[in-house]
C-alpha positions as CSV (number, residue, x, y, z in Angstrom):
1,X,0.0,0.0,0.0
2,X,1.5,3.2,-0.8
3,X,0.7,5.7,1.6
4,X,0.7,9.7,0.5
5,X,1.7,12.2,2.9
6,X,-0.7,15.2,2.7
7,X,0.2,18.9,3.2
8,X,-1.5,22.1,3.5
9,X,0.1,24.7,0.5
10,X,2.1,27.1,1.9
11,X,0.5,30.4,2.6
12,X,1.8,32.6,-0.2
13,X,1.6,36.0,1.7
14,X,2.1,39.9,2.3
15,X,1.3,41.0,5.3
16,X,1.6,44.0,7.4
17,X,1.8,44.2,11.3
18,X,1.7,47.7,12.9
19,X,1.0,49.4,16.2
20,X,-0.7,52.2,15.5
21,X,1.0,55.5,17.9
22,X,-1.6,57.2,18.4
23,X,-4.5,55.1,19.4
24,X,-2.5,52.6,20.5
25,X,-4.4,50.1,18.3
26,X,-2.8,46.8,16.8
27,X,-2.7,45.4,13.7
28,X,-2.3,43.1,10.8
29,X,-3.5,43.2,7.1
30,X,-3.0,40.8,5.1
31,X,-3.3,39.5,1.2
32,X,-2.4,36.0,-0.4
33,X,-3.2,33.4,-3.1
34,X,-4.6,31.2,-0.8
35,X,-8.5,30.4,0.0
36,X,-9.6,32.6,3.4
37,X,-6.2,33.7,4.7
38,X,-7.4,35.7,7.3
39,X,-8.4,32.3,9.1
40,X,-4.8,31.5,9.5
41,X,-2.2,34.7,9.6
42,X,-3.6,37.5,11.4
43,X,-3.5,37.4,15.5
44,X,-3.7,40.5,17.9
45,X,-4.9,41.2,21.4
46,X,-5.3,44.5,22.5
47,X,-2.7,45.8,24.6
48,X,-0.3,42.5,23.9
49,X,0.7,43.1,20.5
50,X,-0.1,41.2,17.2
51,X,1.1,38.4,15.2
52,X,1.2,37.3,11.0
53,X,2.5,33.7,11.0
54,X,2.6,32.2,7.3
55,X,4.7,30.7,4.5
56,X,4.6,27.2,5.3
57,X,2.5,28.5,8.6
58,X,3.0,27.5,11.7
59,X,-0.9,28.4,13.5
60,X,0.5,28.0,17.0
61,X,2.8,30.9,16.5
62,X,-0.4,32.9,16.8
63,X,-1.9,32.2,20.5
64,X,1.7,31.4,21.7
65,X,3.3,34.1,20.1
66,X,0.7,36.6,22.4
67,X,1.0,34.4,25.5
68,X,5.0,35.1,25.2
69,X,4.3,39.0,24.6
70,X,1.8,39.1,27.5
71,X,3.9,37.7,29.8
72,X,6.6,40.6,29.0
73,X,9.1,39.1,26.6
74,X,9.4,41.7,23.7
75,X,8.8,41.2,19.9
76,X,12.4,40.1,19.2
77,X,12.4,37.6,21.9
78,X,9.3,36.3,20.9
79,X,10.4,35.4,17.6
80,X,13.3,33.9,18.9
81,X,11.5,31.7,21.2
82,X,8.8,30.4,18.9
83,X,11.6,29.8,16.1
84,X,14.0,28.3,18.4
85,X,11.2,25.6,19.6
86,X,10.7,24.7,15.9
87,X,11.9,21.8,13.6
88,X,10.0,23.2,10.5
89,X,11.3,27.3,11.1
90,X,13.2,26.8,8.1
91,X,10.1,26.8,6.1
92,X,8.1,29.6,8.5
93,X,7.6,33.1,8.5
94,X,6.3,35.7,11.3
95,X,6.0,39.0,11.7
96,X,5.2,40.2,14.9
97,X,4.6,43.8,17.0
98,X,4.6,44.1,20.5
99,X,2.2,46.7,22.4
100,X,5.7,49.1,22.8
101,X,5.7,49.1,19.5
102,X,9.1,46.8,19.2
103,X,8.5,45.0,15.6
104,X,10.2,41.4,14.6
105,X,10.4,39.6,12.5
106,X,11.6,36.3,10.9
107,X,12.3,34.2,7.3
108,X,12.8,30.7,7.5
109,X,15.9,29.6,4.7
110,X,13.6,27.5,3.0
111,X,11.0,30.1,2.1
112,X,9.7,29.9,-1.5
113,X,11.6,32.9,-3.2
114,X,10.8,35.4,-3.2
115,X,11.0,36.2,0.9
116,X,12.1,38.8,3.0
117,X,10.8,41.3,4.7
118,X,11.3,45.2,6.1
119,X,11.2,46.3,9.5
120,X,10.2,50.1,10.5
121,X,9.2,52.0,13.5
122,X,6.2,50.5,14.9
123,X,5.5,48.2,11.8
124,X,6.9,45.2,10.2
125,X,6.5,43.9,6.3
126,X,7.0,40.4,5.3
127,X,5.9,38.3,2.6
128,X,7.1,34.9,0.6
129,X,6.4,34.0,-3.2
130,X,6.3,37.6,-4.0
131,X,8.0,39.1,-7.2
132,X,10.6,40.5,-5.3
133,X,11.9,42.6,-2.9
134,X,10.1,45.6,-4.1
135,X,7.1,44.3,-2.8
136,X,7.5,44.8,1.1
137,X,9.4,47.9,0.4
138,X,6.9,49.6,-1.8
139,X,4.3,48.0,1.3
140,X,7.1,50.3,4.1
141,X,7.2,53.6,2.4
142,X,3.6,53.5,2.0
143,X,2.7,53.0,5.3
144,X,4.9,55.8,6.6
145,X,4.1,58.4,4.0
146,X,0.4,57.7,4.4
147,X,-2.1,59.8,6.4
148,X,-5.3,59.0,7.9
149,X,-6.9,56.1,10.0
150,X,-4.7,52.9,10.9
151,X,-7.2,50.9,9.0
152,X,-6.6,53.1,5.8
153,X,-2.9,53.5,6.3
154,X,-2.7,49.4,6.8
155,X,-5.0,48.6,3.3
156,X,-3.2,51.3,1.2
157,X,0.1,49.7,2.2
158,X,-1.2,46.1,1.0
159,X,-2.8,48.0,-2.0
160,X,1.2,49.3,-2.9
161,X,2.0,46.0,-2.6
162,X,-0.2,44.7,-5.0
163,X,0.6,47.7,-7.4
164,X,4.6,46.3,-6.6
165,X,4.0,42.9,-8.1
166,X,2.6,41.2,-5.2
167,X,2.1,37.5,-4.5
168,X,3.6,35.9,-7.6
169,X,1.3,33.7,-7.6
170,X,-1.7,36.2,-8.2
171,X,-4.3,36.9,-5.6
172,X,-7.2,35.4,-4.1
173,X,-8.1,36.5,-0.1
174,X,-7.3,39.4,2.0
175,X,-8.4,40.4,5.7
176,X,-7.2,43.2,8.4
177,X,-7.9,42.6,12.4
178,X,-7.4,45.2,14.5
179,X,-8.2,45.0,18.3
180,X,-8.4,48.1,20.8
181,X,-9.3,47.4,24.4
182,X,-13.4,47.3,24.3
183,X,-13.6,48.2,20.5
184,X,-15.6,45.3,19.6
185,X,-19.6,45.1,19.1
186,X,-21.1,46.5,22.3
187,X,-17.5,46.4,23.9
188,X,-17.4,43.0,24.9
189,X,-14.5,42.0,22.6
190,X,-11.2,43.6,21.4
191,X,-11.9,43.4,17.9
192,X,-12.4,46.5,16.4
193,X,-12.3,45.8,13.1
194,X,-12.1,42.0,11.8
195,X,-12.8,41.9,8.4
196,X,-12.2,38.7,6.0
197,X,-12.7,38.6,2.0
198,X,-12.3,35.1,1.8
199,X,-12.4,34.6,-2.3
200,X,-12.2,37.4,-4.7
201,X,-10.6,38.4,-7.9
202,X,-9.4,41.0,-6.6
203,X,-9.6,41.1,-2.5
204,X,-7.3,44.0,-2.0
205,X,-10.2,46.2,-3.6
206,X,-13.1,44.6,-1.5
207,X,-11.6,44.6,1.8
208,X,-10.9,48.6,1.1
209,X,-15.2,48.7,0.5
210,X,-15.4,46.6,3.7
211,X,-13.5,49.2,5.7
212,X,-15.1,51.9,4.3
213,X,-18.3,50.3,5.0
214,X,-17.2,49.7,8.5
215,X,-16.6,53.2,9.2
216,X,-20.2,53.9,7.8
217,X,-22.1,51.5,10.2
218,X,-19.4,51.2,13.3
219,X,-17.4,54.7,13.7
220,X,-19.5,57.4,14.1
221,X,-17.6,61.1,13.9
222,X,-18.7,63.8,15.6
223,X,-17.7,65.8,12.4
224,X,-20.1,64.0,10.4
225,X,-23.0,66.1,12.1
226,X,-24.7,69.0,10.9
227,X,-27.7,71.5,12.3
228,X,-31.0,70.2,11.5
229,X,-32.4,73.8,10.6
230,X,-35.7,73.7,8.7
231,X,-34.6,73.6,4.8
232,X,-32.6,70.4,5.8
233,X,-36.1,69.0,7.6
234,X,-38.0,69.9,4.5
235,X,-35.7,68.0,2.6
236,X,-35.6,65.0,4.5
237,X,-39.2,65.0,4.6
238,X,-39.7,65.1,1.1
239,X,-37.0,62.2,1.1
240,X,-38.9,60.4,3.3
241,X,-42.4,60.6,1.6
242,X,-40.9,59.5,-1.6
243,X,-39.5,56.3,0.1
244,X,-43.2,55.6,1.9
245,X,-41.8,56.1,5.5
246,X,-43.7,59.5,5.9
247,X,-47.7,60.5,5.1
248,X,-47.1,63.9,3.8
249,X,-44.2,65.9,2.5
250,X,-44.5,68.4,5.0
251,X,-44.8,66.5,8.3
252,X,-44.0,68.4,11.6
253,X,-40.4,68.0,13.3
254,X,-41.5,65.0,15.6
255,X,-43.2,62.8,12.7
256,X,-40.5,63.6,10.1
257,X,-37.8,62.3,12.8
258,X,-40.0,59.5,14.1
259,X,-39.9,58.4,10.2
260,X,-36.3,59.4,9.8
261,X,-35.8,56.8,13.1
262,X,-37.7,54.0,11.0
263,X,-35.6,54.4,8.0
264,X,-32.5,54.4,10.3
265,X,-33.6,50.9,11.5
266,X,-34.0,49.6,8.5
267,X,-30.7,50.3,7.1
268,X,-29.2,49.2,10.3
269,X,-27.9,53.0,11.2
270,X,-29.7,53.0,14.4
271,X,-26.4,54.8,16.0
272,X,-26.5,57.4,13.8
273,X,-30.2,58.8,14.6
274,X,-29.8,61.3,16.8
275,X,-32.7,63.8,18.7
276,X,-30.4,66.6,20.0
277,X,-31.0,69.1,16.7
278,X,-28.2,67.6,14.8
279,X,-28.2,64.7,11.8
280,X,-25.6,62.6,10.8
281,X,-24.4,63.5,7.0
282,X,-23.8,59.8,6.7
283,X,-27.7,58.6,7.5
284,X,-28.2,61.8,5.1
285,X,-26.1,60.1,2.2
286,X,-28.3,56.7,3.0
287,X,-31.6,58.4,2.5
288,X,-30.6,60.3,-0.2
289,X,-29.3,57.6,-2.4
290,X,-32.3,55.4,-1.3
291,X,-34.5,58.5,-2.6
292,X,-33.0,58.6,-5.6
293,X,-33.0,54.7,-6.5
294,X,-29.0,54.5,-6.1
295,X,-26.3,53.2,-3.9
296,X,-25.1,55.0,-0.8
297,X,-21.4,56.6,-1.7
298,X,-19.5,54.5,0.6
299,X,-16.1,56.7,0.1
300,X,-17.6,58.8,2.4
C-alpha cells in the first residue's frame, strides 16, 4: 500500500503588522493566493501586541506568540523563542509587534523565493512567493508616507503591494484585524475591526469597500453632524415621503424624525439617529441615495 503524505500549501503572503502610535491600536493586514487567509495569519490582542504567522505557517505561532508577549518578553524575543522551539522554522515566516511598538520579525531559509521582509518603527513587512523585494518595500514607504486612520494606512500599504507585483502567484483572499481594548460590538471584545474577504478576484479592492463600510455602520464622527435647521427638515421629509416612511411631505419635526428613526432601523444606522438638533451627514447620504433609487457613496 502506498501511503501519501498530505500537506496544507504554503501560505503565499504579504502582510503588514503595525502598532498604531496614536491610538495605541494593533494590527495586521494581510493579502495571499490562498482560500480565506485571514483564518490563519492575522493574530492580535489588544494591549499584547499582534502576530502574521505564514509561509509554510505554523498556527501555533499565533496564540503562543501573544502568551509570550503578554507575559513581557518583547517582539524580538518572541520570535526567537517560537523559532528556536521549531523543527519546521526553516520553512516559517512571522512578523510580529509588541504593544511598545518593538517590531520582529523572521524568514525561514527554506521560504519559496521570493522572501524577505522590512522592519520600521512600529510596523513590520514580510511576505514569501512575492516578485521580489520591491514588494514589502513599496508595502514600508507607503505605510509611513500615508495619512489617515490605521485601518486606511494598513490597506493602502497592501494596496502598494499589489501595485509592486505582489504574490507571484496572483491573488485570491485578504483580511485586516485590528483589536483596541473594548472596540468590539457593544464592547465585549477587542476586535475593532475584523474583516475577512475570503475569495475574490481582486480582494485587496473589496476589503478597502469593507473598511469603508465599517466606518459607515461602526465609527460614528462627531464631524459627520450637521444642524437640523428647517430647509434640511423639509428636505428629508420630502425624502422620506418618496420612500413611503412618511404621510405627507410636510410633516412636523417630531413625525419627520420618528420616520427618519424607522428608516434608520432599517438600514441598520440605528447609532447614527440622533434627537439633540443635529443629523448625521452619513444617514443623510443613505436616504438620499435610497430616494434617488442608487447606492449610498461608501467613500464617504
Amino acid at each position: 500500500m502506498i501511503h501519501v503524505r498530505r500537506c496544507w500549501p504554503p501560505v503565499s503572503t504579504f502582510s503588514i503588522v503595525a502598532r498604531d502610535p496614536v491610538t495605541g491600536d494593533l494590527g495586521v493586514a494581510v493579502q495571499s493566493k490562498f482560500l480565506a487567509v485571514g483564518a490563519v495569519v492575522p493574530w492580535a490582542r489588544a494591549g499584547v501586541g499582534a502576530v502574521a504567522t505564514q509561509a509554510w505557517a505554523n498556527v501555533t505561532y499565533g496564540p503562543r506568540g501573544l502568551e509570550f508577549l503578554a507575559a513581557g518578553y518583547s517582539a524580538d524575543e518572541v520570535v526567537a523563542r517560537l523559532t528556536g522551539e521549531d523543527p519546521g522554522r526553516a520553512e516559517r515566516q512571522v512578523g510580529i509587534v509588541d504593544s511598545q511598538g518593538r517590531a520582529a520579525t523572521f524568514t525561514g531559509e527554506r521560504c519559496i523565493p521570493w522572501a524577505g521582509s522590512v522592519v520600521g518603527e512600529g510596523f513590520c513587512c514580510q511576505g514569501n512567493i512575492l516578485v521580489g523585494p520591491e514588494v514589502v518595500q513599496a508595502m514600508a514607504d507607503a505605510y509611513r508616507s500615508t495619512t489617515g486612520t490605521f485601518a486606511h494606512r494598513l490597506v493602502t500599504a497592501l494596496e502598494a503591494g499589489q501595485a509592486a507585483g505582489g504574490d507571484s502567484r496572483g491573488q485570491q483572499s485578504a483580511a485586516i484585524l485590528i483589536v483596541r481594548e473594548g472596540g468590539g460590538y457593544g464592547g465585549g471584545n477587542d476586535r475593532y475591526i475584523d474583516l475577512r474577504v475570503d475569495d475574490h478576484p481582486q480582494p485587496i479592492a473589496e476589503l478597502r469597500r469593507l473598511v469603508m463600510l465599517h466606518r459607515v455602520y461602526f465609527q460614528l464622527d462627531e464631524a459627520d453632524l450637521v444642524p437640523l435647521d428647517p430647509p434640511l427638515l423639509r428636505r428629508i421629509g420630502e425624502q422620506l415621503h418618496r420612500l413611503g416612511y412618511l404621510a405627507g411631505s410636510q410633516a412636523g419635526t417630531q413625525a419627520t424624525l420618528a420616520a427618519l428613526e424607522r428608516f434608520a432601523s432599517v438600514e441598520n444606522l440605528e447609532a447614527r439617529f440622533r434627537t439633540d438638533g443635529q443629523v448625521d451627514t452619513v444617514l443623510l447620504e443613505f436616504l438620499e441615495a435610497r430616494s434617488q433609487g442608487r447606492a449610498p457613496d461608501f467613500s464617504l
